[in-house]
N, C-alpha and C positions, 0 to 999 in steps of 0.2 A: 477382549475376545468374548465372542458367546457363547452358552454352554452347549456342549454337545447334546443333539434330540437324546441320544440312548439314554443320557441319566437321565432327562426330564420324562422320555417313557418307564423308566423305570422308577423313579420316585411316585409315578399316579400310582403304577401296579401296586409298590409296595404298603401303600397309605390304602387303596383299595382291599386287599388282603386283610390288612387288621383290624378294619371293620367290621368286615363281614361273616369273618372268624365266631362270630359272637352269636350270631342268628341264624348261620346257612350250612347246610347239609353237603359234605363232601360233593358231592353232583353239582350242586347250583355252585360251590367254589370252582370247578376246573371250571366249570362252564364260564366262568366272568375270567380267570384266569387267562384263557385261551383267548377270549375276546379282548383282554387285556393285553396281551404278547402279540397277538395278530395286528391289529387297528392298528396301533402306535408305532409300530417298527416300522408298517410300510410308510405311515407320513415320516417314520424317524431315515430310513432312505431315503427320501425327496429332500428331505431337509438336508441332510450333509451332501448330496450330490451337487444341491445348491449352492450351499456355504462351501465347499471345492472348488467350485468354478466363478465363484465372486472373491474367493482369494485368488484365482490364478488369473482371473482380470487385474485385482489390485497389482497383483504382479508385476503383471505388464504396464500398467498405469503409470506405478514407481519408473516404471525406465523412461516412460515416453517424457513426464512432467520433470524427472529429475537428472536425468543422464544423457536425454535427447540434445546434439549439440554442444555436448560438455565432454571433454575430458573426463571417462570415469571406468567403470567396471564393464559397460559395456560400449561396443562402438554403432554409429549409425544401421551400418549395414547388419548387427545382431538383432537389433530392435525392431529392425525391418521384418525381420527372420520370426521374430516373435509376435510381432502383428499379423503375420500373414498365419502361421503355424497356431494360432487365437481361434482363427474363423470368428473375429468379434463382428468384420465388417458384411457377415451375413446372419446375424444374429437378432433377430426381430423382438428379443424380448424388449422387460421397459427398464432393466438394466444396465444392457448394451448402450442401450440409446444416454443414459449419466454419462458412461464410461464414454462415448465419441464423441460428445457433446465437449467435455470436460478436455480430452487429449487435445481435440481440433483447436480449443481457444487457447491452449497451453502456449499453439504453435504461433500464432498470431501475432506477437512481441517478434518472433524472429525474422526479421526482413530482408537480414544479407545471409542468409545458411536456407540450408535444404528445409522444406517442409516436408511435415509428418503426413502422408496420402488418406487422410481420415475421410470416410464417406458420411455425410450427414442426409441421414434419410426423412427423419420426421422432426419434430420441436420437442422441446424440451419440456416438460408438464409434470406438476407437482406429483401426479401419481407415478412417474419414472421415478421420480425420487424418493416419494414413499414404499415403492418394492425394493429399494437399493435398502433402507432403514429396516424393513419387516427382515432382511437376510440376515445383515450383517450390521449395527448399528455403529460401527466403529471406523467401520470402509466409508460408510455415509460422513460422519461426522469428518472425517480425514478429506473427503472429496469435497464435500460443498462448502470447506474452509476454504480448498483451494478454488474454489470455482468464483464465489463472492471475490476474492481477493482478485483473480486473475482478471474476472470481466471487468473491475474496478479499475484496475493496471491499464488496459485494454481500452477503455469507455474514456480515461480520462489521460491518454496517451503518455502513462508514467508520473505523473504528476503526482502533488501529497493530495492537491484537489479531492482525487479517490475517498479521503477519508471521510469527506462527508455522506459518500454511500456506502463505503466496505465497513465502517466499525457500526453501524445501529445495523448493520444486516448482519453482520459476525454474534452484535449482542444478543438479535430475538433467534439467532439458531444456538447461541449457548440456553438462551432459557426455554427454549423449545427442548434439547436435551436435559435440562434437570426437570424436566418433567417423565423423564425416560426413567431415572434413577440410574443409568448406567453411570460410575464414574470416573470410566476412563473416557468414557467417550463426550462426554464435558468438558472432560480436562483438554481434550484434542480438541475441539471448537474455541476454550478458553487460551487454548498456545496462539491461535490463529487471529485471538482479538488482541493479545499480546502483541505480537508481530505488528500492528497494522498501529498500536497505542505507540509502541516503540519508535515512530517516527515523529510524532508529535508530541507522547506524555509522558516520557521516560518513567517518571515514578508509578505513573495507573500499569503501564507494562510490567513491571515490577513486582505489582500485588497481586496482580494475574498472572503471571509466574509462578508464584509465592502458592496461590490459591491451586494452580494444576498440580504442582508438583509432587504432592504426596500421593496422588493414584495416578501416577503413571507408572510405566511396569519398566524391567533394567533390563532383563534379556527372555521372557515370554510375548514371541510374536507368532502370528497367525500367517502373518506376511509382511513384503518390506512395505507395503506404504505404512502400515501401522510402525515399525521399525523407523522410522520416522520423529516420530513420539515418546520419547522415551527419556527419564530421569537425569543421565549425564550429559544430553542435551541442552537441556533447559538450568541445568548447574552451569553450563559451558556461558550460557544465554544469560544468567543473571550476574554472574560474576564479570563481564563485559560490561553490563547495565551499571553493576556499580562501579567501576573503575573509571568509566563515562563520569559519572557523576562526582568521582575523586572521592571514592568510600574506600579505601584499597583493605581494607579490615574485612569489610563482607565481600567484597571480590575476592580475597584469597581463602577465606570460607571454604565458598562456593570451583572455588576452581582444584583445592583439594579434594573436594567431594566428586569430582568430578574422574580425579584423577584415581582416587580408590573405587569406585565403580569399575572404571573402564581396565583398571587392573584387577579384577576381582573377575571383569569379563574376556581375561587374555587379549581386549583390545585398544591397549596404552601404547600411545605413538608421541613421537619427540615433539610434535607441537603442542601437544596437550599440557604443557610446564609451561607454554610460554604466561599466558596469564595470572598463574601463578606464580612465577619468577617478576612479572612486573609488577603487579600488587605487594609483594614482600620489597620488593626495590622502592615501592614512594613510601612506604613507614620506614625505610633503611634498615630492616630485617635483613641484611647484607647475610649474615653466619646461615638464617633457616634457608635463604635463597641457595648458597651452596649446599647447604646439607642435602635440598631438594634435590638436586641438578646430580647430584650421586645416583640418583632411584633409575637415573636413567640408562648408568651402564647395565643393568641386565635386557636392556631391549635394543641397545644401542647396535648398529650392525659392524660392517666391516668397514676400512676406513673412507673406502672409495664414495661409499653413498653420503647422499647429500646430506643425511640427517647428522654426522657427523659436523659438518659446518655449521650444521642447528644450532646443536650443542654448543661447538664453541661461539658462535654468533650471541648466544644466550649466557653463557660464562663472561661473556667479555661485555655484557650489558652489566653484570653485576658489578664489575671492577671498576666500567667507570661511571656508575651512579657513587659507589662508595667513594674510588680515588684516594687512599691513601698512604703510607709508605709501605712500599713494596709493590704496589697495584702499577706502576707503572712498567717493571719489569715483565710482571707479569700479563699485561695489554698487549706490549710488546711480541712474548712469544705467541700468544692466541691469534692477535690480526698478523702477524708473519703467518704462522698456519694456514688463517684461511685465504692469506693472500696467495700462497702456494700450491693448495689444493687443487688436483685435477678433477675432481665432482662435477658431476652434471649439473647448472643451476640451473631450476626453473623459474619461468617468466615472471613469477608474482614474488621471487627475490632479488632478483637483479641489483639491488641495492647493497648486498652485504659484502662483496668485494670491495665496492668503492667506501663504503662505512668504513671496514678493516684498514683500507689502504688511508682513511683520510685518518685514525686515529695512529696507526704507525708512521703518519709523517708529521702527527702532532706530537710527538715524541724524540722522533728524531728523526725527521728531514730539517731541508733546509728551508726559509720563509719563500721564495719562489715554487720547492717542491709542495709546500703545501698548501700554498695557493693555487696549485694548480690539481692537488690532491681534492679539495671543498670544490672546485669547479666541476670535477668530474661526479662527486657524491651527491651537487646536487642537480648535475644534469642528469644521472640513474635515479634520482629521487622523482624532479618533474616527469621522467618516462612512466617512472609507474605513478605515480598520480592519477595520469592521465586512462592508463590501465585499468585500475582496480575500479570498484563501484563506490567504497568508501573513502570519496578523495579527501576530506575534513579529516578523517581519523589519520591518513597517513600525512599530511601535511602537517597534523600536531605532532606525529612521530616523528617529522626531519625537523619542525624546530628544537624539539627534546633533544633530538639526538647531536645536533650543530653547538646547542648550549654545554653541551657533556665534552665535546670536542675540543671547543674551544677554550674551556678548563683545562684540557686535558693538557694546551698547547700552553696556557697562562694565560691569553691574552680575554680579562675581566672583564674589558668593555662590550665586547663581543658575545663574550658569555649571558652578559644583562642583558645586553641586546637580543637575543635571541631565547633569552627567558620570560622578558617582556613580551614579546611577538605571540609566545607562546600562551602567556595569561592572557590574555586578548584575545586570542582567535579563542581561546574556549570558552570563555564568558562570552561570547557570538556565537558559540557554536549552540550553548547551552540555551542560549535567545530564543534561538533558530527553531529548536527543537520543543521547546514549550510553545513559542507561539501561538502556532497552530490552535492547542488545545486552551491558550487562557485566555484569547481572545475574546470570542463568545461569553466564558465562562465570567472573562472581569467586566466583558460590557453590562452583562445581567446582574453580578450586583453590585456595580457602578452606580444603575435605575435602582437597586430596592436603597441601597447605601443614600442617595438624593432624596429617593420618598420618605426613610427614615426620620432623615435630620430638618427635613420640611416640616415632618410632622411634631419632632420635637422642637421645631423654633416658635410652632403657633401652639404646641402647649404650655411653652415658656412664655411666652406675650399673655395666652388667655391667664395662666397664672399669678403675672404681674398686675395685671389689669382689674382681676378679681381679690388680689391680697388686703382689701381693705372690707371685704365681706365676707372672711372667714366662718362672721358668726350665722349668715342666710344662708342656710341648707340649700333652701327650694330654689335659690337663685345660681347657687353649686352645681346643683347636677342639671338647671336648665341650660347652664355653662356647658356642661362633659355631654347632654346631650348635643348642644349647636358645634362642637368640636367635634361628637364623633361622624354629624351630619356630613360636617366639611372633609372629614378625610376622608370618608363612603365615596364624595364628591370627587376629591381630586381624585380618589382612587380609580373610580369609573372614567372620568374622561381621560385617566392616563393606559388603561385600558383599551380604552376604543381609540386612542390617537395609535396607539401601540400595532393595536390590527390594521388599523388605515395604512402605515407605513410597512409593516406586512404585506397587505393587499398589495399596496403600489408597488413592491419591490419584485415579489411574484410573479408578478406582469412585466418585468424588465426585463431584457437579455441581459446579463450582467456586461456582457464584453461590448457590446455596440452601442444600448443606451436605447435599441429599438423596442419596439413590443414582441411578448414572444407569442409565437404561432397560436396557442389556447387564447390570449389575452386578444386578439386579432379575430379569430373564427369567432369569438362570443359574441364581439361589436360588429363583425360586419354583416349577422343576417339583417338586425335592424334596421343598417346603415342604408342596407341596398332597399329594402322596404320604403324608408324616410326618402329618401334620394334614388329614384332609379331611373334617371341621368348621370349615371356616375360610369369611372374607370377603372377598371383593375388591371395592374399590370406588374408579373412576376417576372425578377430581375435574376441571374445567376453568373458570378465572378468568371470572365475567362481563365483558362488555364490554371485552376484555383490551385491543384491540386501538385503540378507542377511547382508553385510558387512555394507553399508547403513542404516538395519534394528537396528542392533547391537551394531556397535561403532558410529554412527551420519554419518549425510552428509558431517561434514569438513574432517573426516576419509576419506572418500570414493573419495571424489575432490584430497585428497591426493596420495592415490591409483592411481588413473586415470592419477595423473601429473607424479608419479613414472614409471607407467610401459609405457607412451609415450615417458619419457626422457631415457629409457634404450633401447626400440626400436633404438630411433633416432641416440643414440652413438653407434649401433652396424650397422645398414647400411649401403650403400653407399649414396655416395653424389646424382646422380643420382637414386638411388629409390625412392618414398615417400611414407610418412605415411599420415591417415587423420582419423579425427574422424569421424565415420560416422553415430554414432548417441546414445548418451549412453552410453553404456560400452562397444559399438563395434569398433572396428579401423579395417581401407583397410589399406595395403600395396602392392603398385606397385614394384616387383622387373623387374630391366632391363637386358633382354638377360639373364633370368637366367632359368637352369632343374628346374624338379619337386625334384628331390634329392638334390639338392643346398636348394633349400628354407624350404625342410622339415628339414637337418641340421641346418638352423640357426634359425629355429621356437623353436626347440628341444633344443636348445642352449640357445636363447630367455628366455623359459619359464624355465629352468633352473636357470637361471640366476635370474630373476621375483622371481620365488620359495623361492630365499635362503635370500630376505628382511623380515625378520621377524618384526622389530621395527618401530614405528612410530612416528612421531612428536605431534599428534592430540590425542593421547591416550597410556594409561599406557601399556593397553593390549598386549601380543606379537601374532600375528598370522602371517601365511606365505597364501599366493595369488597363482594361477596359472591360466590359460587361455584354450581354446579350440580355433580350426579352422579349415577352409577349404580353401587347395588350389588347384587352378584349370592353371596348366601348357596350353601356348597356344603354336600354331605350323602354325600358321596362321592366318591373319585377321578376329577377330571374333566379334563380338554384344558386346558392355560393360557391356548393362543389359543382355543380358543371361549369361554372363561371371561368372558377381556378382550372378544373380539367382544361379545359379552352385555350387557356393563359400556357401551362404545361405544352400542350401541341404547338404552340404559336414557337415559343421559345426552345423547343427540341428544332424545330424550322429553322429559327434563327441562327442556331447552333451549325445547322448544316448547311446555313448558306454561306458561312463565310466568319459567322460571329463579329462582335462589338455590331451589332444593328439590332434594329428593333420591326418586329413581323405585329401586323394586329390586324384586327378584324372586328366589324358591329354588330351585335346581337341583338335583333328586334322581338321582345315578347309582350304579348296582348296582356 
């Protein structure tokens, strides 16, 4: 939070006071005095009237980004209530304009629920953001975490892709804020590059954790989106990080910590043990797990509520990780309980019935009863899989829990079997999740690792080679000089190959293999200069977006890479293809009619037509394309060229589409 104007007006007065004490005459002190009480109060008004109304936007923020569409504290129709009851969306500051910027793109992920009626009046510009920082520097930093991450979300439709632009923009606004010195508001930038590391670097999440955690605040908020940010949070956050990683030592730390915080803040709730009760269960800390599990009867409610089944859900997790005599009695009475229980469950446990029911018939049903007991536990299991967001984490939960079971029943081979299944998916999971980040990281020094041992192979040779003239100095260091020649050498043209495949790859579409649009406009003013007999003609996928809509994005990426790679085998060497944005692609033909290019369009899309089958989908359907080309006869403008192309092909579109519209442009 930032400091309120009143002390900062009043800490000038009082430092002005003691000065002047020394040299000025009653008269001349009221006089600065009064100047001093007047001037600063009225900015010290402006200033909180402000910071008021940029906390009670945060306000609203928090509901739109975090409650909109969710199960929460508030429902649609309230939020609604508070947008409208805002007056944000007549609001012309350059405030307003963060905050609608921000809500509208929040909404953009949601494609089958109600959109949020956000009015977007002007763009978004760095000085909007910088009056959002001059207010409140903590609202800022909480906002444009969310904004990078969300457009990222957004831009790269869910994908990890995102991280090659949300973590280097997460990192220059962390050290854009420790140039502020504020440091909470580092530490909210630093949760946010956390967040985004925790998909791909588990351990760098980790130390960014590590690094916010000590200034962030436990229960001093200004507002909820800062309430957001806060110490047992990020306890909650690391102690998951390690448990992930099979630390159960620092995760049950961290989840204690967590747990005496949120009791400390009256707001300790029955799920709040779960991490801690699992982390003490994989070091077999069985006794401290019960001991914990007691803390919960003072918050525990009446029997009817579901946190009841929590608890014993959580109890009967300890019994059979332990499993030993007398545990079985006691599993017994626990999944009888919650098999009996009239509780409300909610969606995201659906699982602990059939759990209860599948461990009390490993006990004692009959081997039909409990074969059909595991059928039902894991057809509740695959439901929510399919549910939750975190399907890897609950899929390692039903094989843990299948192996525990199946102990519980005797039968060992089973047990293996599904403790196997288990080591395995998390050594994959654990894969999954580095990737990303050692990619990169091992390719680069993979190249200095090679340059190394190059360089130590020819100073072993030149050392061989020279051991018999030890005693010639001058002939020594003419040696270490033609060695250090040679590695300047290699090192330079491994440099400049280094850019070269740089260069070329920057100019690729990754996904088609064509040229991308910048790498295209460069080459074609010359082209048309050098050649102007030439054709252009802008191509755009029918029903692109449909197809997209219908069979998924990996369909559609597929589509895109099929009809770029049939272009590209039917060309010449000298034409080029580029994506130009979408599901449009230019083609440069050289020295070619407008009837040469409309045959091989005609040809083309023919050809395009007759792929019916796909890799990405059962489905069969067949593609075709539209375009406009525009024959030249003379050196002409490349954007009017392409304009031209764009009208032929919006033509195309309306005539019926898969055809091709063109026309010849004559310039002197």
């Amino acid at each position: 939070m930032s400091r309120k104007s009143e002390k900062r007006a009043g800490s000038i007065k009082g430092t002005a006071v003691t000065s002047l004490c020394h040299f000025a005459n009653k008269l001349m002190l009221k006089c600065v005095l009064m100047l001093l009480i007047t001037s600063p109060s009225l900015a010290s008004g402006n200033d909180v009237s402000m910071k008021n109304q940029v906390d009670a936007y945060a306000n609203l923020a928090h509901a739109v980004l975090y409650e909109w569409n969710y199960p929460s504290e508030h429902s649609n129709e309230e939020i609604l209530l508070k947008l409208h009851q805002s007056d944000i969306q007549s609001d012309e500051s350059d405030i307003s304009v963060v905050l609608r910027h921000t809500m509208a793109l929040s909404n953009v992920q949601h494609k089958n629920a109600p959109r949020l009626p956000i009015v977007i009046k002007r763009a978004l510009l760095g000085k909007h953001w910088q009056s959002l920082k001059e207010v409140n520097i903590r609202v800022y930093a909480a906002l444009k975490g969310y904004y990078i991450y969300i457009k990222g979300f957004n831009d790269y439709r869910g994908s990890l892709k995102r991280l090659s632009a949300t973590i280097p923009a997460l990192n220059d606004l962390k050290q854009e804020l420790l140039r502020s010195g504020d440091t909470e508001a580092i530490a909210i930038a630093t949760l946010w590059l956390a967040t985004e590391y925790s998909d791909s670097s588990p351990i760098r999440a980790i130390q960014e954790y590590e690094y916010a955690l000590p200034y962030l605040p436990t229960d001093k908020f200004d507002n909820k989106l800062e309430m957001e940010f806060n110490q047992q949070d990020v306890h909650y956050l690391l102690a998951d990080a390690y448990l992930d990683l099979n630390i159960p030592s620092k995760a049950a730390h961290h989840a204690r910590m967590q747990i005496s915080l949120k009791k400390k803040l009256g707001t300790l709730d029955t799920s709040d043990f779960t991490l801690a009760i699992s982390a003490l269960n994989r070091q077999n800390k069985f006794t401290e797990a019960l001991e914990l599990l007691k803390e919960i009867s003072s918050i525990q409610p009446s029997r009817k509520n579901f946190k009841n089944v929590y608890v014993d859900t959580l109890e009967m997790s300890i019994y059979a990780s332990r499993f030993t005599e007398g545990d079985k009695k006691r599993l017994l009475k626990i999944s009888s309980r919650i098999m009996n229980s009239n509780a409300d469950i909610p969606q995201f446990s659906t699982d602990v019935i059939p759990t209860a029911t599948a461990i009390y018939t490993a006990i004692k049903g009959s081997d039909e009863e409990f074969a059909a007991a595991i059928l039902a536990y894991e057809y509740a299991m695959n439901e929510k899989i399919t549910a939750v967001p975190f399907k890897k984490k609950a899929l390692l939960s039903k094989f843990l829990a299948l192996k525990h079971i199946y102990e519980i029943r005797g039968d060992a081979e089973n047990a293996f079997l599904y403790q196997e299944k288990y080591r395995e998916m998390i050594v994959n999971y654990h894969d999954e999740k580095f990737q990303l980040s050692a990619s990169n990281k091992f390719n680069m020094l993979s190249r200095d690792i090679e340059l190394a041992k190059y360089r130590q192979k020819e100073l072993a040779t030149l050392q061989k080679e020279n051991a018999g003239l030890a005693g010639d100095k001058e002939k020594l260091r003419t040696a270490v000089f033609a060695l250090i020649a040679i590695i300047c050498s290699i090192l330079t043209t491994w440099l400049w190959i280094a850019k070269r495949k740089s260069d070329t790859k920057a100019d690729i579409d990754s996904l088609t293999g064509a040229l991308t649009r910048r790498a295209m406009l460069r080459q074609l003013k010359s082209l048309l200069k050098k050649h102007p007999t030439s054709c252009i003609a802008l191509i755009d996928i029918d029903h692109f977006k449909r197809i997209n809509d219908k069979y998924g994005h990996a369909v559609g990426d597929e589509v895109l890479n099929t009809f770029s790679q049939t272009i590209l085998k039917r060309i010449r060497k000298s034409d080029l293809l580029c994506r130009y944005g979408g599901e449009e692609f230019l083609i440069y033909f050289e020295n070619s009619s407008e009837q040469e290019v409309k045959s091989v369009l005609n040809e083309l899309n023919d050809a395009f037509s007759r792929v019916a089958h796909w890799k990405h989908t059962d489905k069969a359907f067949t593609v075709s394309f539209s375009s406009g080309v525009v024959a030249l006869n003379g050196s002409v403008n490349s954007e009017s060229v392409i304009k031209t192309c764009d009208d032929l092909l919006y033509k195309a579109k309306n005539s019926g589409r898969s055809r091709v519209e063109s026309t010849t442009l004559a310039h002197a």
